[in-house]
C-alpha positions as CSV (number, residue, x, y, z in Angstrom):
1,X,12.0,5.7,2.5
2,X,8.9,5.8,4.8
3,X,8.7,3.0,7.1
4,X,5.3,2.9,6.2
5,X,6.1,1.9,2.9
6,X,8.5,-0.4,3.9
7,X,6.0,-2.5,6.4
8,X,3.3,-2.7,2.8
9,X,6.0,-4.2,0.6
10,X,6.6,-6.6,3.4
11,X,2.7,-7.3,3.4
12,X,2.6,-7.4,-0.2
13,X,6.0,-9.5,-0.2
14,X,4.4,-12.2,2.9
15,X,1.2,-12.6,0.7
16,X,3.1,-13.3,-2.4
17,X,4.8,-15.6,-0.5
18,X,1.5,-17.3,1.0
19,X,0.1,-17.7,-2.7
20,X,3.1,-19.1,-4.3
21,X,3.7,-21.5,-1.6
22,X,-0.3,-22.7,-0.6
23,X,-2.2,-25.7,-2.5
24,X,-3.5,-25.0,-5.6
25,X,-0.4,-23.0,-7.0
26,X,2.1,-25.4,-6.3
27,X,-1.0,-28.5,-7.3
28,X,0.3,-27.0,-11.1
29,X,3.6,-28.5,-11.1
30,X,2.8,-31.6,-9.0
31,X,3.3,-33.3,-12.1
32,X,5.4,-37.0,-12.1
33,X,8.0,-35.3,-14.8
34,X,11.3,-34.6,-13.7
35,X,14.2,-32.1,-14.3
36,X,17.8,-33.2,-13.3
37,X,16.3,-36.0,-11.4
38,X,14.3,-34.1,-9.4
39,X,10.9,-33.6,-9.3
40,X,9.3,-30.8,-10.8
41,X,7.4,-29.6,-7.4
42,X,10.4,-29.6,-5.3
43,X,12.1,-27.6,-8.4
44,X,9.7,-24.9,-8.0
45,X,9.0,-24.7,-4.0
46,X,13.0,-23.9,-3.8
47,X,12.7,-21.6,-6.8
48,X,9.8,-19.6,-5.1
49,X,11.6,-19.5,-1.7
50,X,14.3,-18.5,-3.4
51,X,12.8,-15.6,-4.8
52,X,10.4,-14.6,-1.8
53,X,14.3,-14.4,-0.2
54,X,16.4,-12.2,-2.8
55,X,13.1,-10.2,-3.1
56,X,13.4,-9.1,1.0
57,X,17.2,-8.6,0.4
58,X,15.9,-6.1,-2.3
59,X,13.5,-4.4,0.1
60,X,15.9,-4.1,2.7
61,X,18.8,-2.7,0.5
62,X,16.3,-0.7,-1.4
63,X,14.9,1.3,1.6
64,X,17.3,1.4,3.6
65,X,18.9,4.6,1.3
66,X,18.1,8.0,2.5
């Protein structure tokens, strides 16, 4: 794959990341419930980073075929 294309899905991948992660997405689950004895916010900022890092792993293994 291009490494063109590779450098935009890491934009698109670094923005995702910035809008999952900033203020008024992660306000929505600042709520005082909990799950497991956690709260709910710190439930879904390791969730999200979670994801921003299997989504890179899928980048990289996805583009790095020829």
């Amino acid at each position: 794959m291009k490494e063109s294309l590779k450098s935009q899905y890491f934009w698109a991948l670094f923005f995702l990341g910035i809008f999952l992660l900033n203020y008024p997405v992660l306000n929505l689950y600042n709520i005082p419930e909990r799950w497991a004895d956690f709260p709910v916010l710190f439930i879904f900022i390791f969730f999200f980073w979670a994801l921003l890092i299997a989504v890179t792993g899928w980048i990289i293994k996805r583009t790095d075929k020829k």
